[in-house]
C-alpha positions in Angstrom: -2.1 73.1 28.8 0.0 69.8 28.2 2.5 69.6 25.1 1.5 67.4 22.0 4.6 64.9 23.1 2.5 64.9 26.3 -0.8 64.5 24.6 0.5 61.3 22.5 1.5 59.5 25.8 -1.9 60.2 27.4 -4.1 59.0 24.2 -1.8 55.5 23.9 -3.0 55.0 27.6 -6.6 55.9 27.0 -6.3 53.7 24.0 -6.1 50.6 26.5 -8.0 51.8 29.2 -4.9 52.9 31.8 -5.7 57.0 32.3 -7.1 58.1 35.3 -10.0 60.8 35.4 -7.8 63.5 36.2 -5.1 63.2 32.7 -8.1 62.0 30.7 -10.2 65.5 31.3 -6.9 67.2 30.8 -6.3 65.2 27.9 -9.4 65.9 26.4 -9.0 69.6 27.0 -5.5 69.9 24.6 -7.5 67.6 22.0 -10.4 70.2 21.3 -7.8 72.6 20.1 -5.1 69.8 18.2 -6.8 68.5 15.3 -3.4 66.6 15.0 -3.5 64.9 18.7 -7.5 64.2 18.0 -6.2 62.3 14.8 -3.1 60.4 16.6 -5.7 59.6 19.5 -8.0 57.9 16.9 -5.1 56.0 15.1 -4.2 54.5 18.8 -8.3 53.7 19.9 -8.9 51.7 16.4 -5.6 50.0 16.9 -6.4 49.1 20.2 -9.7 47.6 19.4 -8.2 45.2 16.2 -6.1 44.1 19.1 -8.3 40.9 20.6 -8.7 40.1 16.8 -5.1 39.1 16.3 -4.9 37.3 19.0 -4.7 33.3 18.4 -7.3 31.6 20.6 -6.1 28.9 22.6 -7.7 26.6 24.4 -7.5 26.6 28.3 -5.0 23.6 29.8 -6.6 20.6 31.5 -5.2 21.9 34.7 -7.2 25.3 34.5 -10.7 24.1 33.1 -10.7 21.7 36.1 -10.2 24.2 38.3 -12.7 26.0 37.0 -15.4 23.7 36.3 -14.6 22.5 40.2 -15.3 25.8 41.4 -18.2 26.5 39.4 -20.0 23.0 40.4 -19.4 23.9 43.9 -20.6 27.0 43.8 -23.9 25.7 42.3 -23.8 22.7 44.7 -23.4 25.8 47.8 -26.4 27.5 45.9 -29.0 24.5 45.8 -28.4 24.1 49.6 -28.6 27.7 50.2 -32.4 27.4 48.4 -33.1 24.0 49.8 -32.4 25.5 53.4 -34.6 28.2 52.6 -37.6 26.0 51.7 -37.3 23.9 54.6 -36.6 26.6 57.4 -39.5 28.9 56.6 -41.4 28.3 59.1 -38.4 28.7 61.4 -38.4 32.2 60.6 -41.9 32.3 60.9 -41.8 30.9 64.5 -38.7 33.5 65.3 -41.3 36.6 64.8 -43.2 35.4 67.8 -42.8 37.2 71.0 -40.8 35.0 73.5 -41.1 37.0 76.8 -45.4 36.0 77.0 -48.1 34.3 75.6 -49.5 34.0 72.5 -51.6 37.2 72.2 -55.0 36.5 70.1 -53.3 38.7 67.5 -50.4 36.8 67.2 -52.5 33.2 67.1 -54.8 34.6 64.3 -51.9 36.0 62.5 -50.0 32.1 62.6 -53.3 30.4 61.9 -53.6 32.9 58.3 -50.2 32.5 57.8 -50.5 29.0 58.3 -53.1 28.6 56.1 -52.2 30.8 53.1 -49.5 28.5 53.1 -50.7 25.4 53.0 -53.6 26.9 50.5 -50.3 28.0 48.3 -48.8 24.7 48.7 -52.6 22.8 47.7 -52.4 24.8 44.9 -48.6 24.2 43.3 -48.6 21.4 40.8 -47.3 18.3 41.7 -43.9 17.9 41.8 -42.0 16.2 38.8 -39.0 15.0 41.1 -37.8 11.5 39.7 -35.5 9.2 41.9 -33.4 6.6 40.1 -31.1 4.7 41.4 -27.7 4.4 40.3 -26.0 0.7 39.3 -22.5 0.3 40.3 -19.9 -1.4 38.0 -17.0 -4.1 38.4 -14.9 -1.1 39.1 -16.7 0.2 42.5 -19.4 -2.8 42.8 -20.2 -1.3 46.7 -21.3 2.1 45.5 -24.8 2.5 45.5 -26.8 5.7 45.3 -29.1 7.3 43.2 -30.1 10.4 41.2 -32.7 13.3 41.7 -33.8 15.1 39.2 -36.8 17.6 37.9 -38.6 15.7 35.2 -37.6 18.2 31.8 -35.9 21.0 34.3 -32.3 21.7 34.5 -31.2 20.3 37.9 -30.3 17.2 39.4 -28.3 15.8 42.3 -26.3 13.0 42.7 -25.5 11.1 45.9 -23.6 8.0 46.4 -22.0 6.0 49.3 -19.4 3.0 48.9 -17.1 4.5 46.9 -13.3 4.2 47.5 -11.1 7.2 46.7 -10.9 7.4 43.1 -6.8 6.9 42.5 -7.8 3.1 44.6 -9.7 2.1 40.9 -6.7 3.9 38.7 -3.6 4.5 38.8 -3.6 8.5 38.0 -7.4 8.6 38.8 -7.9 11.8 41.2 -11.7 12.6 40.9 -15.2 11.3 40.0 -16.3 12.9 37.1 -20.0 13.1 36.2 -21.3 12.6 32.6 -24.4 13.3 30.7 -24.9 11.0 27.7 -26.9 11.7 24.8 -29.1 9.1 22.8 -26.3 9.7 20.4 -23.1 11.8 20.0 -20.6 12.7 22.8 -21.1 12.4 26.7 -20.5 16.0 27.7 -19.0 16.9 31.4 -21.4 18.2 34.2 -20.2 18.1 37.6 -17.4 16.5 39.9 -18.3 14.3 42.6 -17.4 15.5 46.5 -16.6 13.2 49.1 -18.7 14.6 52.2 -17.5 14.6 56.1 -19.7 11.6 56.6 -17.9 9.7 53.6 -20.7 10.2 50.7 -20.3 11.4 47.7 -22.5 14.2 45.9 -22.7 16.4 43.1 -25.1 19.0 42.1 -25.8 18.6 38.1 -27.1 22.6 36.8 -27.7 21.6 33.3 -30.6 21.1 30.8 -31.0 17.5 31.0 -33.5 16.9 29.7 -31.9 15.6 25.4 -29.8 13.2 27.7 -30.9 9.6 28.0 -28.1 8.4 30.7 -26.0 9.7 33.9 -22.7 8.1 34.7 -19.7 8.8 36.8 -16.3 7.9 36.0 -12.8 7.9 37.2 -10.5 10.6 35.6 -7.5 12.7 36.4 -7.5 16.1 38.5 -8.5 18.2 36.2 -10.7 16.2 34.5 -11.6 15.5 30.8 -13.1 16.7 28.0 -14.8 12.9 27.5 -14.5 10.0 29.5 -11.1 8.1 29.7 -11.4 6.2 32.9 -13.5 3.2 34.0 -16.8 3.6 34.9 -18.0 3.3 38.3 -21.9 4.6 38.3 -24.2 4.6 35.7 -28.3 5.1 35.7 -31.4 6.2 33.0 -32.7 9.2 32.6 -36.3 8.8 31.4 -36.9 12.1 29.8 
Protein backbone atom coordinates (compact mmCIF):
# COMPACT_ATOMS: atom_id res chain seq x y z
CA UNK A 1 0.00 0.00 0.00
CA UNK A 2 1.59 3.50 -1.13
CA UNK A 3 1.59 6.57 1.41
CA UNK A 4 -0.98 9.55 0.78
CA UNK A 5 2.41 11.81 -0.12
CA UNK A 6 2.76 8.95 -2.70
CA UNK A 7 -0.82 8.95 -3.69
CA UNK A 8 -0.83 12.89 -4.41
CA UNK A 9 2.16 12.46 -6.84
CA UNK A 10 0.48 9.58 -8.71
CA UNK A 11 -3.11 11.44 -9.10
CA UNK A 12 -1.23 15.00 -10.45
CA UNK A 13 0.20 12.46 -13.19
CA UNK A 14 -3.06 10.74 -13.97
CA UNK A 15 -4.51 14.19 -14.07
CA UNK A 16 -2.52 14.80 -17.39
CA UNK A 17 -2.39 11.60 -18.71
CA UNK A 18 1.54 10.55 -17.72
CA UNK A 19 0.89 7.13 -15.30
CA UNK A 20 1.58 4.03 -16.58
CA UNK A 21 -0.88 0.87 -16.00
CA UNK A 22 1.14 -0.52 -13.32
CA UNK A 23 1.01 3.01 -10.58
CA UNK A 24 -2.36 3.78 -11.97
CA UNK A 25 -4.00 0.19 -10.60
CA UNK A 26 -1.86 0.75 -7.64
CA UNK A 27 -3.10 4.09 -7.40
CA UNK A 28 -6.51 3.24 -7.64
CA UNK A 29 -6.15 0.59 -5.04
CA UNK A 30 -4.95 3.35 -1.98
CA UNK A 31 -7.93 5.59 -3.34
CA UNK A 32 -10.86 3.11 -2.50
CA UNK A 33 -9.80 3.35 1.11
CA UNK A 34 -8.62 7.48 1.17
CA UNK A 35 -11.68 9.41 0.79
CA UNK A 36 -9.07 12.31 1.16
CA UNK A 37 -6.66 11.14 -1.91
CA UNK A 38 -10.18 10.36 -3.98
CA UNK A 39 -10.98 14.17 -3.18
CA UNK A 40 -7.25 15.54 -4.00
CA UNK A 41 -7.42 13.21 -7.20
CA UNK A 42 -10.67 15.04 -8.31
CA UNK A 43 -9.38 18.62 -7.54
CA UNK A 44 -6.17 17.73 -9.86
CA UNK A 45 -8.60 15.89 -12.97
CA UNK A 46 -11.06 19.15 -13.08
CA UNK A 47 -8.07 21.34 -12.93
CA UNK A 48 -6.52 19.57 -15.62
CA UNK A 49 -9.49 19.69 -17.91
CA UNK A 50 -10.10 23.87 -17.43
CA UNK A 51 -6.51 23.71 -18.62
CA UNK A 52 -7.02 23.99 -22.80
CA UNK A 53 -9.65 26.70 -21.71
CA UNK A 54 -7.08 29.20 -20.44
CA UNK A 55 -5.04 28.86 -23.02
CA UNK A 56 -4.93 31.93 -25.59
CA UNK A 57 -5.42 30.67 -29.11
CA UNK A 58 -2.99 31.69 -31.54
CA UNK A 59 -2.88 31.49 -34.86
CA UNK A 60 -0.29 29.19 -36.59
CA UNK A 61 2.89 31.36 -38.33
CA UNK A 62 2.94 31.62 -42.21
CA UNK A 63 5.88 29.41 -42.09
CA UNK A 64 4.02 26.36 -40.39
CA UNK A 65 0.47 26.61 -42.33
CA UNK A 66 2.60 26.36 -45.44
CA UNK A 67 4.14 23.56 -44.45
CA UNK A 68 1.19 22.10 -43.67
CA UNK A 69 -1.07 22.94 -46.34
CA UNK A 70 2.07 21.61 -48.75
CA UNK A 71 1.96 18.43 -47.25
CA UNK A 72 -1.63 18.01 -47.14
CA UNK A 73 -2.00 18.94 -51.08
CA UNK A 74 0.56 16.43 -51.79
CA UNK A 75 -0.73 13.98 -49.99
CA UNK A 76 -4.06 14.31 -51.77
CA UNK A 77 -2.21 14.93 -55.08
CA UNK A 78 -0.27 11.11 -54.10
CA UNK A 79 -3.94 9.88 -53.34
CA UNK A 80 -5.75 10.84 -56.84
CA UNK A 81 -2.84 9.05 -58.65
CA UNK A 82 -2.98 6.18 -56.40
CA UNK A 83 -6.99 5.88 -57.47
CA UNK A 84 -6.38 6.99 -61.01
CA UNK A 85 -3.67 4.11 -61.35
CA UNK A 86 -6.15 1.83 -60.02
CA UNK A 87 -8.78 2.68 -62.61
CA UNK A 88 -6.61 2.38 -65.36
CA UNK A 89 -4.53 -0.86 -64.42
CA UNK A 90 -7.53 -3.13 -63.71
CA UNK A 91 -7.29 -5.05 -66.21
CA UNK A 92 -3.61 -5.45 -65.68
CA UNK A 93 -4.38 -7.30 -62.73
CA UNK A 94 -6.97 -9.06 -64.40
CA UNK A 95 -4.51 -10.28 -67.10
CA UNK A 96 -1.86 -11.22 -64.10
CA UNK A 97 -4.46 -14.05 -62.82
CA UNK A 98 -3.94 -15.90 -66.05
CA UNK A 99 -1.70 -18.87 -66.09
CA UNK A 100 1.61 -18.10 -67.93
CA UNK A 101 3.25 -21.58 -68.21
CA UNK A 102 0.12 -22.90 -71.07
CA UNK A 103 -2.67 -21.93 -72.93
CA UNK A 104 -5.70 -20.46 -72.34
CA UNK A 105 -7.80 -23.32 -70.83
CA UNK A 106 -11.70 -23.00 -71.92
CA UNK A 107 -12.20 -22.14 -68.34
CA UNK A 108 -9.95 -19.46 -68.11
CA UNK A 109 -11.35 -17.86 -71.76
CA UNK A 110 -14.97 -18.07 -70.46
CA UNK A 111 -13.96 -16.68 -67.18
CA UNK A 112 -12.09 -13.38 -69.22
CA UNK A 113 -14.94 -13.13 -71.73
CA UNK A 114 -17.70 -12.71 -68.32
CA UNK A 115 -15.34 -10.79 -66.72
CA UNK A 116 -14.95 -8.85 -69.67
CA UNK A 117 -18.23 -8.33 -70.17
CA UNK A 118 -19.65 -7.62 -66.65
CA UNK A 119 -17.34 -4.89 -67.06
CA UNK A 120 -18.07 -3.27 -69.91
CA UNK A 121 -22.01 -3.92 -68.95
CA UNK A 122 -20.99 -1.95 -65.58
CA UNK A 123 -19.26 0.68 -67.46
CA UNK A 124 -22.64 0.91 -70.14
CA UNK A 125 -24.44 1.38 -67.25
CA UNK A 126 -22.43 4.38 -65.15
CA UNK A 127 -23.78 7.81 -66.00
CA UNK A 128 -21.89 9.80 -68.06
CA UNK A 129 -19.13 11.48 -66.84
CA UNK A 130 -19.40 15.27 -65.70
CA UNK A 131 -15.54 15.89 -66.34
CA UNK A 132 -15.18 19.63 -67.60
CA UNK A 133 -11.81 20.72 -69.27
CA UNK A 134 -11.13 24.50 -69.35
CA UNK A 135 -8.30 25.91 -70.24
CA UNK A 136 -6.34 28.21 -68.37
CA UNK A 137 -5.38 32.02 -69.78
CA UNK A 138 -1.95 33.18 -68.89
CA UNK A 139 -1.26 36.76 -67.88
CA UNK A 140 1.53 39.56 -68.63
CA UNK A 141 3.26 37.99 -65.79
CA UNK A 142 3.91 34.32 -67.21
CA UNK A 143 2.22 35.03 -70.93
CA UNK A 144 3.97 31.29 -72.10
CA UNK A 145 2.07 29.29 -69.46
CA UNK A 146 -0.69 27.53 -70.91
CA UNK A 147 -2.62 24.71 -69.35
CA UNK A 148 -5.96 23.90 -68.24
CA UNK A 149 -8.21 22.68 -65.48
CA UNK A 150 -10.21 19.29 -64.85
CA UNK A 151 -12.74 19.18 -62.88
CA UNK A 152 -16.14 17.04 -61.82
CA UNK A 153 -19.06 19.24 -62.77
CA UNK A 154 -20.62 20.03 -58.76
CA UNK A 155 -17.98 17.32 -57.16
CA UNK A 156 -15.09 18.27 -54.97
CA UNK A 157 -11.95 17.61 -57.16
CA UNK A 158 -10.10 19.14 -59.75
CA UNK A 159 -6.55 19.08 -61.16
CA UNK A 160 -4.50 21.57 -62.49
CA UNK A 161 -1.74 21.23 -65.03
CA UNK A 162 0.31 23.84 -66.69
CA UNK A 163 3.54 24.03 -68.80
CA UNK A 164 5.56 27.42 -69.58
CA UNK A 165 5.91 28.55 -66.38
CA UNK A 166 9.30 29.99 -65.17
CA UNK A 167 10.28 29.36 -61.46
CA UNK A 168 8.08 31.54 -59.50
CA UNK A 169 10.99 33.97 -57.67
CA UNK A 170 11.80 34.82 -61.94
CA UNK A 171 8.15 36.92 -61.76
CA UNK A 172 8.93 38.37 -58.00
CA UNK A 173 11.35 39.21 -56.13
CA UNK A 174 10.49 37.01 -52.76
CA UNK A 175 8.05 34.83 -54.89
CA UNK A 176 8.81 30.98 -53.94
CA UNK A 177 5.58 29.06 -54.97
CA UNK A 178 2.44 29.07 -57.21
CA UNK A 179 -0.30 29.26 -55.10
CA UNK A 180 -3.78 28.15 -56.34
CA UNK A 181 -6.95 30.17 -55.60
CA UNK A 182 -10.71 29.55 -55.61
CA UNK A 183 -12.76 32.68 -56.08
CA UNK A 184 -16.12 33.15 -55.17
CA UNK A 185 -18.86 35.22 -57.23
CA UNK A 186 -18.21 37.46 -54.23
CA UNK A 187 -16.20 37.65 -51.00
CA UNK A 188 -12.64 36.34 -50.43
CA UNK A 189 -10.47 33.99 -52.82
CA UNK A 190 -9.73 31.20 -50.33
CA UNK A 191 -6.34 28.98 -50.74
CA UNK A 192 -6.55 25.40 -52.23
CA UNK A 193 -3.53 23.88 -53.42
CA UNK A 194 0.26 24.71 -54.30
CA UNK A 195 1.41 24.13 -57.69
CA UNK A 196 4.49 21.34 -58.20
CA UNK A 197 6.96 21.61 -60.84
CA UNK A 198 7.14 17.87 -62.31
CA UNK A 199 10.49 16.03 -63.56
CA UNK A 200 9.43 16.80 -67.10
CA UNK A 201 9.05 20.62 -66.20
CA UNK A 202 5.07 20.90 -65.80
CA UNK A 203 3.39 22.11 -63.26
CA UNK A 204 0.31 20.46 -61.34
CA UNK A 205 -1.88 20.59 -58.48
CA UNK A 206 -4.49 18.45 -57.24
CA UNK A 207 -7.53 20.85 -55.88
CA UNK A 208 -9.73 18.51 -52.94
CA UNK A 209 -12.32 20.97 -52.34
CA UNK A 210 -16.07 21.70 -52.88
CA UNK A 211 -15.97 23.82 -55.79
CA UNK A 212 -18.64 23.92 -56.77
CA UNK A 213 -19.95 28.08 -54.96
CA UNK A 214 -16.71 29.21 -56.82
CA UNK A 215 -17.06 30.96 -60.12
CA UNK A 216 -13.06 31.30 -60.97
CA UNK A 217 -9.52 29.32 -60.53
CA UNK A 218 -6.40 31.29 -60.56
CA UNK A 219 -2.77 30.81 -59.58
CA UNK A 220 -0.58 33.32 -58.32
CA UNK A 221 2.93 34.02 -57.20
CA UNK A 222 3.43 34.12 -53.36
CA UNK A 223 6.09 33.50 -50.75
CA UNK A 224 7.08 29.95 -49.29
CA UNK A 225 4.66 29.55 -47.05
CA UNK A 226 2.09 31.08 -48.79
CA UNK A 227 -0.92 33.38 -47.99
CA UNK A 228 -3.93 33.67 -46.50
CA UNK A 229 -5.13 35.80 -49.82
CA UNK A 230 -3.45 36.59 -52.76
CA UNK A 231 -0.53 39.19 -52.63
CA UNK A 232 1.46 38.37 -55.70
CA UNK A 233 0.70 38.86 -59.47
CA UNK A 234 -1.28 36.60 -61.19
CA UNK A 235 -0.03 34.26 -63.56
CA UNK A 236 -3.18 31.72 -64.50
CA UNK A 237 -6.53 32.37 -64.31
CA UNK A 238 -9.81 30.31 -65.87
CA UNK A 239 -13.92 29.92 -65.28
CA UNK A 240 -15.51 27.70 -63.48
CA UNK A 241 -19.00 27.17 -64.88
CA UNK A 242 -20.76 25.61 -62.01
Amino acid sequence: MISCQDADVLAAALSVGSIDAGDEATLQEHLTSCADCRRIAGDYLAAAARLPLALEPMQPSPELRGRLMRAVYAEAEQASRRRAAARTTWWRRLWATIPTARGFTLAGAVAIVAAIAVSSWTVVRQPAPTAVAVPLTATVSAPSAHGQVVYDRGGSQAVVTVTGLPAPSSITAGGAVYEVWLIPTSGVPVGAAFLSRQPDGTWSAAVNHDISGYSAIAATVEPVAGSRSPTGPRVLQAPLGN
